[in-house]
N, C-alpha and C positions, 0 to 999 in steps of 0.2 A: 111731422115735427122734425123742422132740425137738428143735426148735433155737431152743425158750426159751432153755437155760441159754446157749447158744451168742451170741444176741441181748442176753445180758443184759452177758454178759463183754465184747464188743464196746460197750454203750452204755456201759459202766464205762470205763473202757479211753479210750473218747472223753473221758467226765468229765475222767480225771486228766489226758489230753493239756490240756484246758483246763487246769486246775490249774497244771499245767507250765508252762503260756504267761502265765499270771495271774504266777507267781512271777517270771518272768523281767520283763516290765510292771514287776513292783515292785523289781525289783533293779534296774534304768532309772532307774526315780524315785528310789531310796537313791542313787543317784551323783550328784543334782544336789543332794541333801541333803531331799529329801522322803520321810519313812516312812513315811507314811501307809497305801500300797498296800498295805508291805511287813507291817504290821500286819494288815490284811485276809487275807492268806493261810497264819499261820501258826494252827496250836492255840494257843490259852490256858493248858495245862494243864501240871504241873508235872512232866511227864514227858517233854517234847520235849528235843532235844539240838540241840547245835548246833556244828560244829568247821568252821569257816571258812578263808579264804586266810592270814588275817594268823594263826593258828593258837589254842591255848586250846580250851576245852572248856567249854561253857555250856548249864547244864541249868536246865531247866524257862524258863516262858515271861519271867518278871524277869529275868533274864540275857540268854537269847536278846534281849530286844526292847532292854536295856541296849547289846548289841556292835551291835547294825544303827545305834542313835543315833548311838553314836559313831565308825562308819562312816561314815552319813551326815553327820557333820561335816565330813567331811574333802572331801567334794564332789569325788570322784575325776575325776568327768564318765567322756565315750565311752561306749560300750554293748557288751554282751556277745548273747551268742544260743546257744542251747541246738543243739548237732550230733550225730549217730548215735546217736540217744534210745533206748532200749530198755527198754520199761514190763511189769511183769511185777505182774498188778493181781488181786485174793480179794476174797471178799466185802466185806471193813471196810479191809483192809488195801493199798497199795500200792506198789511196789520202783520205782525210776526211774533208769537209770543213763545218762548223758550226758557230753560235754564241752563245755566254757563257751568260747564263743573271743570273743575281740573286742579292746577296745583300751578301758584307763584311762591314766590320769593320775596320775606319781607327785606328791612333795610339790613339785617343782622345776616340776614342770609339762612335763614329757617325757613323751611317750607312750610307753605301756608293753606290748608285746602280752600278750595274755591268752589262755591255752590252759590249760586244768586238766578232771580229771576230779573228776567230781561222781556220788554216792548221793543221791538223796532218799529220804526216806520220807513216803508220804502218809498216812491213816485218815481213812476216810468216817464223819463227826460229821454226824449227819442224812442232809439231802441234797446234804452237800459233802465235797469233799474237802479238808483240811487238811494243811498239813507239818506234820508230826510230829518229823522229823531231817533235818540238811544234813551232810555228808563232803564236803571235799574237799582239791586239792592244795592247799600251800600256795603263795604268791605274793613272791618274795624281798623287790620292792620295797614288800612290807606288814609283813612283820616284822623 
């Protein structure tokens, strides 16, 4: 028996844990109102979804990158961080299921704790992994 395919699932696997940690980097930098990152780690393409804290449904990459803007205006601050990750990762395809915890900032400027469960979806475009779709709870003091 080999333990290619076994080697290969595990170097994928590691990919998307980068992925993972790339996304979160950029959801850091969308809080101080920076989206630059946050554009770096998603697909481009007109098929990605996107249903976030403050809630809606935003498909393909014009919408998606339209709600992190004006996310990022709002310059929530604090930081969030990804806990009890669990990555179930295929050839092209990858599942990510987590919870966000940490601490923003509403509009008064009170901090706000932050705990929600999170889907991603990744797809390996080359030799990267891209989100493809975000799920998660919503966030009272956003909607």
């Amino acid at each position: 028996m080999s333990t290619q395919p076994m080697i290969n699932k595990l170097s994928e696997e590691a990919a998307v844990e980068a992925a993972v940690a790339k996304f979160h980097i950029a959801l850091n930098a969308m809080f101080t109102g920076d989206i630059t990152p946050m554009e770096g780690v998603w697909s481009h393409t007109d098929d990605i979804i996107y249903r976030g804290p403050a809630g809606g449904c935003q498909v393909g990459w014009q919408q998606v990158r339209a709600d992190w803007a004006k996310q990022a205006a709002l310059k929530l601050g604090g930081s969030v961080k990804p806990v009890q990750t669990r990555i179930t990762v295929d050839e092209n395809i990858a599942i990510v299921r987590n919870y966000v915890a940490g601490q923003n900032f509403d509009a008064d400027g009170n901090p706000r704790k932050v705990s929600i469960r999170a889907i991603s979806l990744f797809r390996k475009q080359g030799e990267q992994w891209k989100m493809i779709g975000l799920h998660t709870d919503l966030l009272p003091f956003l909607i």
